[in-house]
N, C-alpha and C positions, 0 to 999 in steps of 0.2 A: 521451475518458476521460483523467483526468488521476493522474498519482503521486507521492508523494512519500515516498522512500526516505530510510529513515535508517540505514546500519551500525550495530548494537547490541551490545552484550556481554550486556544482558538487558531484557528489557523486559515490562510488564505491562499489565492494564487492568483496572481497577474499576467493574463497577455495582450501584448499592445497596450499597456498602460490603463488596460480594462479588468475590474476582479471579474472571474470569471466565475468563483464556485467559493464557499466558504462554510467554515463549521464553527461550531463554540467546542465545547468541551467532547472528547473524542480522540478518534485515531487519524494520524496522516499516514498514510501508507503510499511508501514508494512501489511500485509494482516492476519486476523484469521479469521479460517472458523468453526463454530460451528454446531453441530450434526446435528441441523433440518435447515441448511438451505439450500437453493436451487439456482435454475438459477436466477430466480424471485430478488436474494437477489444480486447475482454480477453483472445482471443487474442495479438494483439499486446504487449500488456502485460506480459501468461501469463510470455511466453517473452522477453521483455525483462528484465523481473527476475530472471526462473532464473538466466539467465546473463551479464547485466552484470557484467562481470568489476571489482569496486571491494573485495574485500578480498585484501591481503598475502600475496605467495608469501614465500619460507624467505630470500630477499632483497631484504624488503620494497617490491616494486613491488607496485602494485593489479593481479593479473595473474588471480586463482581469483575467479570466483564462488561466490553461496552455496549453489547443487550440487557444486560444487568441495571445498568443505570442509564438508560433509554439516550448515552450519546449517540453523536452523529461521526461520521468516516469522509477524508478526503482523500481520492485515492490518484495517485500520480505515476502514470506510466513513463519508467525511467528504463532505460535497455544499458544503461552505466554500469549499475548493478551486476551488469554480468561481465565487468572487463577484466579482462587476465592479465596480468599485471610482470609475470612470474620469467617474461625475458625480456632486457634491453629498458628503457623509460617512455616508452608510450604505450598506452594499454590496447590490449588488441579486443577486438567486440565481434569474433568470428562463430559464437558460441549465443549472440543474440538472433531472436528470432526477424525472418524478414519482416517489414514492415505491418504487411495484409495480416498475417497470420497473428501477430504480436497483435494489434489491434482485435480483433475477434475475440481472442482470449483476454486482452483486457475487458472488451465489453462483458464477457459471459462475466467473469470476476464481479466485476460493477454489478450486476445486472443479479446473480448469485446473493450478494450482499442486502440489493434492494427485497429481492424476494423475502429474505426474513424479515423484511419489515424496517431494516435500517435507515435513516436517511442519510443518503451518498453525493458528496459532490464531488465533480473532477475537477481535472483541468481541460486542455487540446492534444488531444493526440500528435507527436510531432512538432509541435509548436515550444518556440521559446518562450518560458515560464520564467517566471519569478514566484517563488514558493517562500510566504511568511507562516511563521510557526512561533508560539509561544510554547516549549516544550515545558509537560509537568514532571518534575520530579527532580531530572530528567528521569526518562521512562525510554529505552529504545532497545526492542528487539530483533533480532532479524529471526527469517524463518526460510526455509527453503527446501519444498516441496520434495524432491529428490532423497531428503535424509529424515523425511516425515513418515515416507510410507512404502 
Protein backbone atom coordinates (compact mmCIF):
# COMPACT_ATOMS: atom_id res chain seq x y z
CA UNK A 1 0.00 0.00 0.00
CA UNK A 2 1.41 3.08 -1.02
CA UNK A 3 0.80 7.17 0.24
CA UNK A 4 1.08 10.15 -0.51
CA UNK A 5 0.77 12.93 2.00
CA UNK A 6 0.36 16.41 1.35
CA UNK A 7 0.38 19.03 4.54
CA UNK A 8 -2.67 21.29 3.62
CA UNK A 9 -4.28 24.42 4.97
CA UNK A 10 -7.55 23.22 2.89
CA UNK A 11 -8.15 21.15 0.52
CA UNK A 12 -11.26 19.70 -1.48
CA UNK A 13 -12.60 17.46 -4.14
CA UNK A 14 -15.17 17.55 -6.87
CA UNK A 15 -17.39 14.99 -8.52
CA UNK A 16 -19.88 15.93 -11.27
CA UNK A 17 -19.32 19.46 -10.38
CA UNK A 18 -20.41 18.63 -6.70
CA UNK A 19 -17.68 19.03 -3.58
CA UNK A 20 -17.98 16.01 -2.20
CA UNK A 21 -15.78 16.03 1.09
CA UNK A 22 -13.47 18.75 2.27
CA UNK A 23 -10.86 19.74 5.10
CA UNK A 24 -9.12 22.95 6.31
CA UNK A 25 -5.92 22.39 7.74
CA UNK A 26 -4.55 18.68 7.51
CA UNK A 27 -3.40 15.94 5.44
CA UNK A 28 -4.58 14.96 1.80
CA UNK A 29 -3.54 11.62 1.30
CA UNK A 30 -3.57 9.94 -1.98
CA UNK A 31 -4.07 6.13 -1.09
CA UNK A 32 -2.93 2.97 -3.60
CA UNK A 33 -3.63 -0.20 -2.75
CA UNK A 34 -1.67 -3.04 -4.32
CA UNK A 35 -2.65 -6.75 -5.03
CA UNK A 36 -1.15 -8.54 -1.99
CA UNK A 37 -1.68 -6.28 0.51
CA UNK A 38 -3.69 -6.56 3.46
CA UNK A 39 -5.35 -5.14 6.90
CA UNK A 40 -1.76 -5.59 8.29
CA UNK A 41 -0.64 -2.93 5.60
CA UNK A 42 -3.60 0.08 6.42
CA UNK A 43 -2.97 -0.67 9.64
CA UNK A 44 0.31 0.37 9.13
CA UNK A 45 -0.39 3.23 7.22
CA UNK A 46 -3.47 3.96 9.81
CA UNK A 47 -1.03 4.73 12.25
CA UNK A 48 1.86 6.14 10.25
CA UNK A 49 -0.16 9.12 9.25
CA UNK A 50 -1.86 9.81 12.49
CA UNK A 51 1.28 10.42 13.83
CA UNK A 52 4.06 11.36 11.42
CA UNK A 53 5.01 14.23 13.25
CA UNK A 54 5.53 16.88 9.77
CA UNK A 55 3.70 19.88 10.94
CA UNK A 56 5.24 23.04 13.11
CA UNK A 57 5.56 23.21 17.03
CA UNK A 58 5.39 27.15 18.52
CA UNK A 59 9.05 26.98 17.18
CA UNK A 60 8.66 25.99 13.94
CA UNK A 61 10.30 22.58 13.96
CA UNK A 62 8.07 19.70 12.25
CA UNK A 63 7.73 18.26 15.61
CA UNK A 64 3.18 17.65 16.19
CA UNK A 65 1.45 15.47 14.04
CA UNK A 66 -2.14 15.94 12.66
CA UNK A 67 -3.57 14.32 16.03
CA UNK A 68 -1.27 16.67 17.55
CA UNK A 69 -2.95 19.72 16.34
CA UNK A 70 -6.59 18.25 16.01
CA UNK A 71 -6.44 18.62 11.95
CA UNK A 72 -8.54 16.93 9.66
CA UNK A 73 -7.48 14.13 6.57
CA UNK A 74 -8.76 13.86 3.00
CA UNK A 75 -8.11 10.62 1.89
CA UNK A 76 -8.17 9.75 -2.02
CA UNK A 77 -7.94 6.54 -3.43
CA UNK A 78 -5.68 6.79 -6.40
CA UNK A 79 -4.42 3.06 -7.85
CA UNK A 80 -1.84 5.63 -10.24
CA UNK A 81 0.39 5.48 -7.47
CA UNK A 82 1.24 2.02 -8.26
CA UNK A 83 2.25 2.44 -12.10
CA UNK A 84 5.32 1.09 -13.39
CA UNK A 85 6.73 3.07 -15.46
CA UNK A 86 10.20 1.30 -16.02
CA UNK A 87 9.45 -0.11 -19.89
CA UNK A 88 8.19 1.55 -23.05
CA UNK A 89 5.86 5.25 -22.22
CA UNK A 90 2.71 4.12 -20.94
CA UNK A 91 2.54 3.03 -17.40
CA UNK A 92 1.41 -0.35 -16.81
CA UNK A 93 -0.95 -0.75 -13.38
CA UNK A 94 -0.66 -4.75 -13.19
CA UNK A 95 0.67 -4.42 -9.75
CA UNK A 96 -2.83 -2.54 -8.55
CA UNK A 97 -5.29 -4.12 -6.61
CA UNK A 98 -8.66 -5.40 -8.32
CA UNK A 99 -11.28 -3.00 -7.85
CA UNK A 100 -13.42 -4.87 -4.72
CA UNK A 101 -10.45 -5.66 -2.72
CA UNK A 102 -8.82 -2.03 -3.28
CA UNK A 103 -12.02 -0.60 -2.10
CA UNK A 104 -12.29 -2.65 1.19
CA UNK A 105 -8.86 -1.67 2.18
CA UNK A 106 -9.40 1.64 1.35
CA UNK A 107 -12.52 1.74 3.50
CA UNK A 108 -10.71 -0.15 6.53
CA UNK A 109 -7.86 2.77 6.08
CA UNK A 110 -10.61 5.51 6.26
CA UNK A 111 -12.43 3.74 8.82
CA UNK A 112 -8.63 2.97 10.84
CA UNK A 113 -8.17 6.85 10.83
CA UNK A 114 -11.84 7.65 11.99
CA UNK A 115 -11.40 5.34 14.91
CA UNK A 116 -8.63 7.45 16.40
CA UNK A 117 -10.84 10.00 16.45
CA UNK A 118 -9.71 12.02 13.14
CA UNK A 119 -12.09 13.72 11.16
CA UNK A 120 -11.87 12.10 7.57
CA UNK A 121 -13.31 13.13 4.31
CA UNK A 122 -13.09 11.24 1.00
CA UNK A 123 -13.87 11.37 -2.34
CA UNK A 124 -15.93 8.33 -4.78
CA UNK A 125 -14.33 5.32 -5.17
CA UNK A 126 -13.73 5.08 -8.93
CA UNK A 127 -15.09 8.07 -9.91
CA UNK A 128 -13.63 11.18 -11.65
CA UNK A 129 -12.30 13.62 -9.28
CA UNK A 130 -10.98 16.85 -9.29
CA UNK A 131 -8.80 17.24 -6.27
CA UNK A 132 -8.10 21.08 -4.87
CA UNK A 133 -5.26 21.52 -2.57
CA UNK A 134 -3.69 24.45 -0.95
CA UNK A 135 -0.31 22.67 -0.06
CA UNK A 136 1.54 24.08 3.15
CA UNK A 137 4.98 24.50 3.05
CA UNK A 138 5.13 22.51 0.58
CA UNK A 139 5.11 19.48 2.84
CA UNK A 140 4.73 16.06 0.71
CA UNK A 141 5.71 12.71 1.81
CA UNK A 142 5.34 9.55 0.38
CA UNK A 143 5.12 6.32 2.45
CA UNK A 144 4.85 2.82 1.41
CA UNK A 145 3.90 0.09 3.52
CA UNK A 146 6.22 -2.65 2.05
CA UNK A 147 9.52 -0.73 3.23
CA UNK A 148 7.83 0.15 6.58
CA UNK A 149 7.67 -3.06 8.11
Amino acid sequence: MRAVLQRVTEAHVVVDEKNVGAISQGLMILLGVEQEDSETDARYLAEKCAQLRIFEDQVGKMNLSVEDIGGELLVISQFTLLADCRKGRRPGFSRAALPESADTLYRQFVGLLRRRGLTVATGVFQAEMQVHLINDGPVTIILDSRKGF
